[in-house]
LOTORLO-864476 format. One record per residue (C-alpha): y, x, z; residue number from 1; residue in one letter. Coordinates in Angstrom, 1 decimal. Example, Ala and Ser with C-alpha at 12.3 -4.5 7.8 and 13.67 -1.06 7.14 Angstrom:
<sites>
site Y = -4.5, X = 12.3, Z = 7.8, tifi = 1, nugu = a .
site Y = -1.1, X = 13.7, Z = 7.1, tifi = 2, nugu = s .
</sites>
This chain:
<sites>
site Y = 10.2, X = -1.4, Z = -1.9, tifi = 1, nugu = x .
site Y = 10.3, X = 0.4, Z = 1.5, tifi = 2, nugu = x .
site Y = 7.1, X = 2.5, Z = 3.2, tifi = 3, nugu = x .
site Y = 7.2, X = 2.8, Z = 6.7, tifi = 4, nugu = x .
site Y = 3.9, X = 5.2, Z = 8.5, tifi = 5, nugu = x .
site Y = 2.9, X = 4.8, Z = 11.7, tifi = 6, nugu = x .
site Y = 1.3, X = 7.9, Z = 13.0, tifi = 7, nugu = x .
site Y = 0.8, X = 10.0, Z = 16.1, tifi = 8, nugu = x .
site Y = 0.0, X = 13.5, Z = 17.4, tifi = 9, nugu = x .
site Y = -2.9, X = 13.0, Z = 18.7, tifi = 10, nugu = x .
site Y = -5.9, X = 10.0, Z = 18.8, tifi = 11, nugu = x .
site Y = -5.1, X = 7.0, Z = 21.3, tifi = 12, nugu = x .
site Y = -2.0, X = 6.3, Z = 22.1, tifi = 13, nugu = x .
site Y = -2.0, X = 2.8, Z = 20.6, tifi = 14, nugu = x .
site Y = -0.7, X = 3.5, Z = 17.0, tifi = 15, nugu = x .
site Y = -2.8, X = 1.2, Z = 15.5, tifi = 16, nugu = x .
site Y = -1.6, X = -1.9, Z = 17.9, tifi = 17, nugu = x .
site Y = 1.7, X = -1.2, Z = 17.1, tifi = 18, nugu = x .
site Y = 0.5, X = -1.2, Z = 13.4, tifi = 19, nugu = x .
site Y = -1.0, X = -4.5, Z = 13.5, tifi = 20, nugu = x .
site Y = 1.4, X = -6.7, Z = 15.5, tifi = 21, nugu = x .
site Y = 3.9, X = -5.3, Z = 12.6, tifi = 22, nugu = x .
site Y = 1.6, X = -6.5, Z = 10.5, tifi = 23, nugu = x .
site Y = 2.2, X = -10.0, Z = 11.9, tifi = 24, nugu = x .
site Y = 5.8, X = -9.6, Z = 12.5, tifi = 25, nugu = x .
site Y = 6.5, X = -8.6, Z = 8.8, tifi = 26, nugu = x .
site Y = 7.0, X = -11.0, Z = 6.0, tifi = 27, nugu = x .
site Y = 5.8, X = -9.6, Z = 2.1, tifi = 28, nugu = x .
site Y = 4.3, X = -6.9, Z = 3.5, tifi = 29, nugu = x .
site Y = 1.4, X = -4.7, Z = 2.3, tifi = 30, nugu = x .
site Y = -0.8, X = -3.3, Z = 4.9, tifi = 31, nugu = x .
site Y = -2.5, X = 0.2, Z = 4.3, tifi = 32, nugu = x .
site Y = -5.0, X = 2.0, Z = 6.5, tifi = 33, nugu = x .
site Y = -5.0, X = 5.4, Z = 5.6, tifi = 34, nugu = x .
site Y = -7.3, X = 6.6, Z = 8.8, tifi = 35, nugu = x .
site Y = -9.8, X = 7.1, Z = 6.7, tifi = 36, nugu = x .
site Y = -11.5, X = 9.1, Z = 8.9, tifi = 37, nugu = x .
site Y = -11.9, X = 6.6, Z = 11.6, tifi = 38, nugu = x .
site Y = -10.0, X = 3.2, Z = 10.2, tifi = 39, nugu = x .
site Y = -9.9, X = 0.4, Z = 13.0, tifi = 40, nugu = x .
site Y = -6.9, X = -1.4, Z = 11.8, tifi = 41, nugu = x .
site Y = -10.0, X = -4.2, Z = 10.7, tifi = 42, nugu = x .
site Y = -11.2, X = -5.2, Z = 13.4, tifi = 43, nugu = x .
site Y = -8.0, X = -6.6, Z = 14.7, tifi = 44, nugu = x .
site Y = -6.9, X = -8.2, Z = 10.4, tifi = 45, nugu = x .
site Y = -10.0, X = -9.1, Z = 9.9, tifi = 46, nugu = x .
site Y = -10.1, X = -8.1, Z = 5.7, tifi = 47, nugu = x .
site Y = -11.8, X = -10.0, Z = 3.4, tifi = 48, nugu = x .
site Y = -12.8, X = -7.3, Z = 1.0, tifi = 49, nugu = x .
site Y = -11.4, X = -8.5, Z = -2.7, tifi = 50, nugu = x .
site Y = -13.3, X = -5.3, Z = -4.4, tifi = 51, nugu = x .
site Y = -14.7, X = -2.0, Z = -3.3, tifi = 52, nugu = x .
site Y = -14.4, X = 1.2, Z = -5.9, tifi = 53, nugu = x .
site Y = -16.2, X = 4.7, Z = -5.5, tifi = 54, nugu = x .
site Y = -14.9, X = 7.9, Z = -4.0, tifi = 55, nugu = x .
site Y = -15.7, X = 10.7, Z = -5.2, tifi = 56, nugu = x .
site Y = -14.4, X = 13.9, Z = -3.3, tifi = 57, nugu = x .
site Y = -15.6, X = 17.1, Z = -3.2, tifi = 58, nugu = x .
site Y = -17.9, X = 18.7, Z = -5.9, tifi = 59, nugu = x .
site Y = -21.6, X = 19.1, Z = -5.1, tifi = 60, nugu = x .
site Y = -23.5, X = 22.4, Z = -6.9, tifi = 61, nugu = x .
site Y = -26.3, X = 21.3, Z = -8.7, tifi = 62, nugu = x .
site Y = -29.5, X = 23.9, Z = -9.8, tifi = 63, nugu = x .
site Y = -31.4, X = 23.6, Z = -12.9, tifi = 64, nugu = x .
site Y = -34.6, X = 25.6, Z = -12.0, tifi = 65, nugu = x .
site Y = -35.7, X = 25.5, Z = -15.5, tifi = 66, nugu = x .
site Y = -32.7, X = 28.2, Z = -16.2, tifi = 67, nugu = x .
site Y = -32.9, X = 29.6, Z = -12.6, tifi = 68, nugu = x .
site Y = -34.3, X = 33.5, Z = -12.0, tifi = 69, nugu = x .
site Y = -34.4, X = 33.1, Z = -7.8, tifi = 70, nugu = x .
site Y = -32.0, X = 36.1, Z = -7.9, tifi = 71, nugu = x .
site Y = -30.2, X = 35.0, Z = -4.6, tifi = 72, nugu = x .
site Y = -26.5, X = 35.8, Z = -6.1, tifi = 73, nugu = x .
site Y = -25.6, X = 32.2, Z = -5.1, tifi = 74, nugu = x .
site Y = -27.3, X = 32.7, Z = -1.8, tifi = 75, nugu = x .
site Y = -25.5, X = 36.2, Z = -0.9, tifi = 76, nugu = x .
site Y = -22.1, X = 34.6, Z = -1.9, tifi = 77, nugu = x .
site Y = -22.2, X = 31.1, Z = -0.4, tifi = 78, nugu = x .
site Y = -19.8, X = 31.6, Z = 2.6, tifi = 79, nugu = x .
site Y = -20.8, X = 28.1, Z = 4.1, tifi = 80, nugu = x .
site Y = -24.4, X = 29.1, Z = 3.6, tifi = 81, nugu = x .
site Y = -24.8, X = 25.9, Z = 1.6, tifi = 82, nugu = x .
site Y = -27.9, X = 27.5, Z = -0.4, tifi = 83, nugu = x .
site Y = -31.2, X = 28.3, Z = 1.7, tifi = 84, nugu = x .
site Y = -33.5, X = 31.5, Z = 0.5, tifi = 85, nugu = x .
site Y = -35.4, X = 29.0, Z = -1.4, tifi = 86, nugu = x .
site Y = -32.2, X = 28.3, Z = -3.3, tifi = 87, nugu = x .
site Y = -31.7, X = 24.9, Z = -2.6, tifi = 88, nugu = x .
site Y = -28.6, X = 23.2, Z = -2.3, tifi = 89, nugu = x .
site Y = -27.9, X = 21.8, Z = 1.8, tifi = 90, nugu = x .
site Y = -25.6, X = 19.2, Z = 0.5, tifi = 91, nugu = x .
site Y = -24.1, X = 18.8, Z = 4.1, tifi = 92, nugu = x .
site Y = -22.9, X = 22.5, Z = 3.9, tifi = 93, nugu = x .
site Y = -21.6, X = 22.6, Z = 0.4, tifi = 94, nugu = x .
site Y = -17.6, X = 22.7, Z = 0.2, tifi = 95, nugu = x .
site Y = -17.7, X = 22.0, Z = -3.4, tifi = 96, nugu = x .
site Y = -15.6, X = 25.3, Z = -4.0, tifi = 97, nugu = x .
site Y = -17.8, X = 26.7, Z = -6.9, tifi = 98, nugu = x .
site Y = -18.0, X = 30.3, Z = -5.8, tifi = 99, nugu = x .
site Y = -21.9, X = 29.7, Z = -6.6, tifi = 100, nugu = x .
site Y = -21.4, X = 28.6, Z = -10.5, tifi = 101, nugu = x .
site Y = -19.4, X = 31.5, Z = -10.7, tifi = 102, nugu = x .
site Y = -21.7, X = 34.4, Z = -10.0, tifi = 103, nugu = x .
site Y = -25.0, X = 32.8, Z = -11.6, tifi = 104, nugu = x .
site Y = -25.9, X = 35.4, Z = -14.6, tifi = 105, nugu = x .
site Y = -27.4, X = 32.3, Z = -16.2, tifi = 106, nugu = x .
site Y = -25.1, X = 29.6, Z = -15.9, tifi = 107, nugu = x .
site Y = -27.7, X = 28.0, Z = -13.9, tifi = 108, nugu = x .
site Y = -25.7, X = 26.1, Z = -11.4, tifi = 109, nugu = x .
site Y = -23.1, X = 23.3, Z = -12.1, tifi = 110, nugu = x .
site Y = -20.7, X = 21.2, Z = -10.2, tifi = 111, nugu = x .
site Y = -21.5, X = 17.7, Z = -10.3, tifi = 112, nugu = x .
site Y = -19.6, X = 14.8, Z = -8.4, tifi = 113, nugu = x .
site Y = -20.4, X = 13.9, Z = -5.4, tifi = 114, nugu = x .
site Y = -20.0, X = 10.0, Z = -3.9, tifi = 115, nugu = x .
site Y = -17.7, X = 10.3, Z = -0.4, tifi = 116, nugu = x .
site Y = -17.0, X = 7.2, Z = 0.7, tifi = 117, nugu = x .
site Y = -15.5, X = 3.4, Z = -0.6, tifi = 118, nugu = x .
site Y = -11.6, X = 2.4, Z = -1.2, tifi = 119, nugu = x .
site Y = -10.9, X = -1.2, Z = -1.0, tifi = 120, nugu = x .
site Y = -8.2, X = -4.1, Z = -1.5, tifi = 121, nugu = x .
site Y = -8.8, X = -7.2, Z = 0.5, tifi = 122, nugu = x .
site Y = -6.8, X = -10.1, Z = 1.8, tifi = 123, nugu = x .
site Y = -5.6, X = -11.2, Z = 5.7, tifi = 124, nugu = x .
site Y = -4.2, X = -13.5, Z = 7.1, tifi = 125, nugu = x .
site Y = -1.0, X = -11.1, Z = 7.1, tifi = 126, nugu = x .
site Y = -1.4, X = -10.3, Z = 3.4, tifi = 127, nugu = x .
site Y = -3.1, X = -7.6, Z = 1.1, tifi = 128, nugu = x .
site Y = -4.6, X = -4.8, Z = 2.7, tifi = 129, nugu = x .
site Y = -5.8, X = -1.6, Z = 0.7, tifi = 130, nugu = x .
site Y = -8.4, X = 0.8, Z = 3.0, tifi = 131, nugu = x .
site Y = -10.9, X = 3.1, Z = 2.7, tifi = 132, nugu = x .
site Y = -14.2, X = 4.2, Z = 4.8, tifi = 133, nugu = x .
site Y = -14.6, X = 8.0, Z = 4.0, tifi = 134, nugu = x .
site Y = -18.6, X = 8.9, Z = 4.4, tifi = 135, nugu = x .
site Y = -19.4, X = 10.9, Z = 8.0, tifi = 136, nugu = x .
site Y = -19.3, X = 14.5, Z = 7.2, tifi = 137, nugu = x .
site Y = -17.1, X = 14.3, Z = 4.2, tifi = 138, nugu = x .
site Y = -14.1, X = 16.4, Z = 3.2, tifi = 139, nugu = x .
site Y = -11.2, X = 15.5, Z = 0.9, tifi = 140, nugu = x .
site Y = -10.1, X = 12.9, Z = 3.7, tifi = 141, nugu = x .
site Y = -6.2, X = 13.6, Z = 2.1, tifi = 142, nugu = x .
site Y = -7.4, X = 12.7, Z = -1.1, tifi = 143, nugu = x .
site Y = -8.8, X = 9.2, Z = -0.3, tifi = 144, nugu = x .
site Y = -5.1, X = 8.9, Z = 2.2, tifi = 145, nugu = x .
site Y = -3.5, X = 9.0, Z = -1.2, tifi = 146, nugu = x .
site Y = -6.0, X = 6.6, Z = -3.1, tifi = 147, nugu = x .
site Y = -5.5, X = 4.3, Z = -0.4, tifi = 148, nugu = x .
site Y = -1.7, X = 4.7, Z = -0.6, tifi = 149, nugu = x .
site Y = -1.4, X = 4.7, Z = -4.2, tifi = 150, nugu = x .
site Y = -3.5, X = 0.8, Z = -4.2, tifi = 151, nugu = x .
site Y = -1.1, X = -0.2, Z = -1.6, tifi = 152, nugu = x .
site Y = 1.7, X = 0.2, Z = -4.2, tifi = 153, nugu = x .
site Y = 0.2, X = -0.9, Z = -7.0, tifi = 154, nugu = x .
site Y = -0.3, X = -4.2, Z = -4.7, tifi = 155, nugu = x .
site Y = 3.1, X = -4.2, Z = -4.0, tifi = 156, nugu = x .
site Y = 4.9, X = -3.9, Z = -7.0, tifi = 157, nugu = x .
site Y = 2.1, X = -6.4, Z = -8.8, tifi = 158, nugu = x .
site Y = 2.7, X = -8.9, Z = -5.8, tifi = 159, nugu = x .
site Y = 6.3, X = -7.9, Z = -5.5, tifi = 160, nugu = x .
site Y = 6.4, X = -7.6, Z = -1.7, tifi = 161, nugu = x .
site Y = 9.5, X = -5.6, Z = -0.2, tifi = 162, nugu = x .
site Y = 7.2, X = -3.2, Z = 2.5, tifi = 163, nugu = x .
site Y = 4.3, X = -1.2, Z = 2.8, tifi = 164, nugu = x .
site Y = 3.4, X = -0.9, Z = 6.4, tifi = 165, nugu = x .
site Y = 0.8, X = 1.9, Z = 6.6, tifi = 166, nugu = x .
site Y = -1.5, X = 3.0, Z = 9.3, tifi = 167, nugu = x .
site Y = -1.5, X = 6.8, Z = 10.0, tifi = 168, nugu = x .
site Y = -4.4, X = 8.9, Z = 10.9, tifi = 169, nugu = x .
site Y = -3.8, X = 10.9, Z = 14.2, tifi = 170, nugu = x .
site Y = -3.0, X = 14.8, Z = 14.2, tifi = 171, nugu = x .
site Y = -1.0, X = 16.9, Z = 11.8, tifi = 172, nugu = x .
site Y = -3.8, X = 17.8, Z = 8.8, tifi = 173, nugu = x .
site Y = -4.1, X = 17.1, Z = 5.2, tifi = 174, nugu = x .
site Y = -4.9, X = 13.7, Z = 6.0, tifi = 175, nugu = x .
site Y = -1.4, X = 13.1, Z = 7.3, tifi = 176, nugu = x .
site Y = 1.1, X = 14.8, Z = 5.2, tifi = 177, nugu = x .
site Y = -1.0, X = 12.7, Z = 2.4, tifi = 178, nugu = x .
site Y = 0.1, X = 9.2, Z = 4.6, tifi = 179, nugu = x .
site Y = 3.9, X = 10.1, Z = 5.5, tifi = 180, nugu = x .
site Y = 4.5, X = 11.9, Z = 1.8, tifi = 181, nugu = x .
site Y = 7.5, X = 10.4, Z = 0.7, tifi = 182, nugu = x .
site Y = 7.5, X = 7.4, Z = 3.3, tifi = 183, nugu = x .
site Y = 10.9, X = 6.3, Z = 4.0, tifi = 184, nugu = x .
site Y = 10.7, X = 6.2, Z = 8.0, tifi = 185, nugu = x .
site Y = 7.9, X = 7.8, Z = 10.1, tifi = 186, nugu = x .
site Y = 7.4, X = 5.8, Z = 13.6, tifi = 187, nugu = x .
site Y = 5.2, X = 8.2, Z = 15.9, tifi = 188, nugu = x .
site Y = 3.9, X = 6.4, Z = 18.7, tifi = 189, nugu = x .
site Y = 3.3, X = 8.7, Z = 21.7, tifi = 190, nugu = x .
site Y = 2.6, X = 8.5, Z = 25.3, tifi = 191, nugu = x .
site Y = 3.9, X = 9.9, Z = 28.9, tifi = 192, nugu = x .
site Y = 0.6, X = 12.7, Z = 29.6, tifi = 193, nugu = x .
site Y = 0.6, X = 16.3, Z = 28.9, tifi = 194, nugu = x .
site Y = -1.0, X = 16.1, Z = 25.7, tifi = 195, nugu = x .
site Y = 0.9, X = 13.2, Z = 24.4, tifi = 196, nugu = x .
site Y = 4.3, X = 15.2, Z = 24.8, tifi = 197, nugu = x .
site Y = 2.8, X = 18.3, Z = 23.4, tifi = 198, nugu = x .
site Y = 1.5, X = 16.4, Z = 20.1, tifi = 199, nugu = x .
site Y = 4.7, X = 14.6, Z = 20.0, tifi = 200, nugu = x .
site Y = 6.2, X = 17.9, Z = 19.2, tifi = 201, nugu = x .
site Y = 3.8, X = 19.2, Z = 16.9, tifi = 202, nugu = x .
site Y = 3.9, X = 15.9, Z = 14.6, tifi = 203, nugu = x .
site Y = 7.8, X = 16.0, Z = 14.8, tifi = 204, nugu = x .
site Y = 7.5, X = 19.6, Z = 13.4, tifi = 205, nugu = x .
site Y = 5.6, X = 18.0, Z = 10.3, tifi = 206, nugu = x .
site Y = 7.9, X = 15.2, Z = 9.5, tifi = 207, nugu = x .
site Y = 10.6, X = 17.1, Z = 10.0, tifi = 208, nugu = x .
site Y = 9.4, X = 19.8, Z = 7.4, tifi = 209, nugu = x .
site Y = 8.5, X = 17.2, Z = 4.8, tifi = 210, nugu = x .
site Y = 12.4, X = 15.9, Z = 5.8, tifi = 211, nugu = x .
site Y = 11.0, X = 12.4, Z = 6.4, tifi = 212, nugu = x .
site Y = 13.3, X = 10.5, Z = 9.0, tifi = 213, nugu = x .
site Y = 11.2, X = 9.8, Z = 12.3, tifi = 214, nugu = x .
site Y = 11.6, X = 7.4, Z = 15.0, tifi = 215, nugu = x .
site Y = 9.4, X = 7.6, Z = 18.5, tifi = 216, nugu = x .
site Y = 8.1, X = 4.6, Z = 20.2, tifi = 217, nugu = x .
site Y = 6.9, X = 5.5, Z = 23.8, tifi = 218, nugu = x .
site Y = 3.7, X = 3.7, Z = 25.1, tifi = 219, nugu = x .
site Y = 2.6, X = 3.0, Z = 28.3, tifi = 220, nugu = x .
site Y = 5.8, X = 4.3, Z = 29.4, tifi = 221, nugu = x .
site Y = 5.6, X = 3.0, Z = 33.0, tifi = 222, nugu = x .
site Y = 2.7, X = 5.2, Z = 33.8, tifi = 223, nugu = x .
site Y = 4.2, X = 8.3, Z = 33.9, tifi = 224, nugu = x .
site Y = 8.5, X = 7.6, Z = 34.2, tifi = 225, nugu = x .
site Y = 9.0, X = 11.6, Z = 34.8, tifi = 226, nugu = x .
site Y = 7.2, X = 12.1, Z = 31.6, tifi = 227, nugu = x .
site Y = 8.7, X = 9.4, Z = 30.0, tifi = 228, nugu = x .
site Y = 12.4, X = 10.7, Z = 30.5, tifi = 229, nugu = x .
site Y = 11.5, X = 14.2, Z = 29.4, tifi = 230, nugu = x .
site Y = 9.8, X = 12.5, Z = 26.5, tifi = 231, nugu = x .
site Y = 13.9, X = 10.5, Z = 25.9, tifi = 232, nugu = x .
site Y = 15.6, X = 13.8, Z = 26.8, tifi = 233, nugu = x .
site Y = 13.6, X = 15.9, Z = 24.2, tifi = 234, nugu = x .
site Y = 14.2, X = 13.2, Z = 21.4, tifi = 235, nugu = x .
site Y = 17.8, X = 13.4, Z = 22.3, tifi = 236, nugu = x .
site Y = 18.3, X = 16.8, Z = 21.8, tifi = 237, nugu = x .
site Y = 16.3, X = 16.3, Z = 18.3, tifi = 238, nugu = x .
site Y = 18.4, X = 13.7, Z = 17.1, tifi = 239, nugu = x .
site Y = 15.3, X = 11.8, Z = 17.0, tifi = 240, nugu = x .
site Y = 15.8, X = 7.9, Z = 18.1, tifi = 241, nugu = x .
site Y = 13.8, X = 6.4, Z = 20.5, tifi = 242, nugu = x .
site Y = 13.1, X = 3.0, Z = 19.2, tifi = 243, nugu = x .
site Y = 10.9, X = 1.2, Z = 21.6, tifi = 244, nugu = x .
site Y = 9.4, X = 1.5, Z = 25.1, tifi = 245, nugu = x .
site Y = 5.7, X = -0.2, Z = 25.9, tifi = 246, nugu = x .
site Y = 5.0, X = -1.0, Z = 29.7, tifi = 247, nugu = x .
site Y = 1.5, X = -0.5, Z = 30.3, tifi = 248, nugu = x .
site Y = 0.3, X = -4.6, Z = 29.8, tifi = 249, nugu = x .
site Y = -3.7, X = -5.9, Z = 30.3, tifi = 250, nugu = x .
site Y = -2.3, X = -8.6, Z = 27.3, tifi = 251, nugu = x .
site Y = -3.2, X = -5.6, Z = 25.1, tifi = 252, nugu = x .
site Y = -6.6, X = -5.4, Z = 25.7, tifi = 253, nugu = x .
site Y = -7.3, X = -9.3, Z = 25.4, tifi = 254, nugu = x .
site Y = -5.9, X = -9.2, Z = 22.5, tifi = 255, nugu = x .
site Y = -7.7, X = -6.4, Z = 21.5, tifi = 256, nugu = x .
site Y = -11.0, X = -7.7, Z = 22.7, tifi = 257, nugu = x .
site Y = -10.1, X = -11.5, Z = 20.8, tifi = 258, nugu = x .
site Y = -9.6, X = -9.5, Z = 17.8, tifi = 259, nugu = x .
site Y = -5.6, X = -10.3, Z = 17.7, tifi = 260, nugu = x .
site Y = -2.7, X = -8.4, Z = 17.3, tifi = 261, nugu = x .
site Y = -0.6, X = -8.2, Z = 20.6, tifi = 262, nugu = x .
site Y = 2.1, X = -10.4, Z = 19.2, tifi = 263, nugu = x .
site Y = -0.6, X = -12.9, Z = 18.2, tifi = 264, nugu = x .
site Y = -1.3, X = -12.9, Z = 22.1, tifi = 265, nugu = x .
site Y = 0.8, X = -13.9, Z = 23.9, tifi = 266, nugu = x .
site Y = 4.8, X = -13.7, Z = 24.1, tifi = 267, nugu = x .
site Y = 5.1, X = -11.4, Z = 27.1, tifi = 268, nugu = x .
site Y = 6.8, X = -8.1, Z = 27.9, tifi = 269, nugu = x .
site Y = 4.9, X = -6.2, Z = 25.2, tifi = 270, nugu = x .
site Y = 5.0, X = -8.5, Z = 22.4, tifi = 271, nugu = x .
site Y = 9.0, X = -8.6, Z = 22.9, tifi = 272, nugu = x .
site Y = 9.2, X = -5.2, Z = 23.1, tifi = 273, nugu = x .
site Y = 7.8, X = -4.6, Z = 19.7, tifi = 274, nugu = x .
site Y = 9.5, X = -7.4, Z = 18.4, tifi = 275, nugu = x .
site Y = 12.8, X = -5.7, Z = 19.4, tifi = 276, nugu = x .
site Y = 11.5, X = -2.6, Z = 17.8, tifi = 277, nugu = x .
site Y = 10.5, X = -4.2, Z = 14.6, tifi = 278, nugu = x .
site Y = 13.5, X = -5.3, Z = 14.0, tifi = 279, nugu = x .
site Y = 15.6, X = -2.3, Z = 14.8, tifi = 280, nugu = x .
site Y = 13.1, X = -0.9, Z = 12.4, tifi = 281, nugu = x .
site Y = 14.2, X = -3.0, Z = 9.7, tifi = 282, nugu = x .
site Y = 17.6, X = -2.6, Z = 10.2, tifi = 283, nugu = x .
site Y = 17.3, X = 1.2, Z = 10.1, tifi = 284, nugu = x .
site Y = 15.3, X = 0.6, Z = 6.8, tifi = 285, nugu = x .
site Y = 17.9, X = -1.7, Z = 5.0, tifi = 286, nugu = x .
site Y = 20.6, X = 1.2, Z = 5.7, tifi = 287, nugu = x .
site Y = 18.3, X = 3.5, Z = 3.9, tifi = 288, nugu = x .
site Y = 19.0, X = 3.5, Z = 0.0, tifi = 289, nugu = x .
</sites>
């Protein structure tokens, strides 16, 4: 079973249509969301949810006033200043990090679990999906990344399906060493601006401490070609292949706004461009043991 992440430094640059017209592409796949954050991958497969299971993430401190002297040591030590001079709990501000238990002279105070958000495993018309909606506001978005990543293999091996395609969230935080954590190839899809080059970098720095082999796909290269060629020079020099080049195409927001994946679409530039990259892809992935 192979694992292949599709991630990027930074929020819009399109990683999530490359994700899904793999998706369509791929045969005995697995299909993963791990933006938990923010998933959208749904709204182009469509999931039927199969079954929904609880998060729980970070700890919230709970106060028994019935042991509680009001002497404020929770209040005076709360660094996210979680507790008001009442001493009640803000649950939006607590962190869960206990620092509160710890000073209470009468054991007042107790971490209790706190619900974050939903995992589930549904079907497509592509195949099984595992996903996740982490609650707004919530921390431990890493945590649920590896939930999400650990149903997608247990889908795999039960289904016996040869590839886990999974959908990155953006960035370089927990969240994403958690989705590219012992992937076999990381694609990072990037794009010709100022930020996009500079995130490029970033993200590169983080797969390439974690030693997971990375492949770049530029989108929307047309839009900026100076960019574009700095984008191909700086790979070079990395020894980081450039697997696929996206003109900037209207297709991709019709198929967007239909609710398809790119591929689905039509047959144009775009959809043979990543059908040429899918399949270098795969051969890249075969050569990997």
């Amino acid at each position: 079973m192979k694992q292949l992440t599709v991630i990027s430094g930074k929020g819009g640059t399109g990683k999530t249509t490359v994700t899904a017209s793999f998706a369509a592409l791929a045969e005995n796949a697995v299909l993963a969301d791990c933006d938990v954050d923010a998933a959208d991958l749904h709204l182009i497969l469509k999931p039927e949810v199969i079954s929904t299971h609880d998060f729980f993430g970070l700890k919230l401190a709970h106060i028994d006033y019935d042991l509680c002297t009001r002497c404020g040591q929770c209040v005076r030590h709360c660094r996210f200043d979680a507790i008001d001079d009442d001493i009640n709990i803000i649950a939006d501000r607590c962190e869960g990090c206990g620092v509160c238990q710890f000073v209470c002279p009468v054991d007042a105070i107790s971490m209790k679990e706190r619900l974050s958000g939903h995992s589930h495993i549904s079907s497509t018309r592509f195949g099984p999906m595992a996903h996740a909606r982490l609650f707004t506001a919530e921390e431990a978005s890493g945590k649920l990344v590896a939930v999400v990543r650990n149903n997608a293999r247990i889908l795999a091996y039960e289904q016996k399906r040869g590839i886990i395609i999974i959908d990155g969230p953006p960035g370089i935080g927990c969240p994403v060493i958690s989705a590219i954590s012992g992937v076999d190839i990381c694609l990072i899809v990037t794009e010709p601006s100022l930020s996009g080059m500079h995130d490029l970098e970033r993200v590169l720095e983080v797969t390439a401490h974690f030693k997971i082999p990375s492949l770049v796909c530029i989108n929307k290269c047309d839009i900026n070609p100076d960019n574009s060629a700095k984008i191909k020079s700086f790979c070079k020099e990395a020894g980081v292949g450039v697997v696929g080049e996206l003109v900037y195409d209207r297709s991709v927001t019709q198929a967007q706004i239909k609710g398809l994946s790119v591929v689905e679409y039509d047959d144009g530039e775009v959809s043979q461009s990543l059908k040429a990259m899918w399949n270098r892809i795969m051969e890249i992935l075969d050569q990997i043991k």
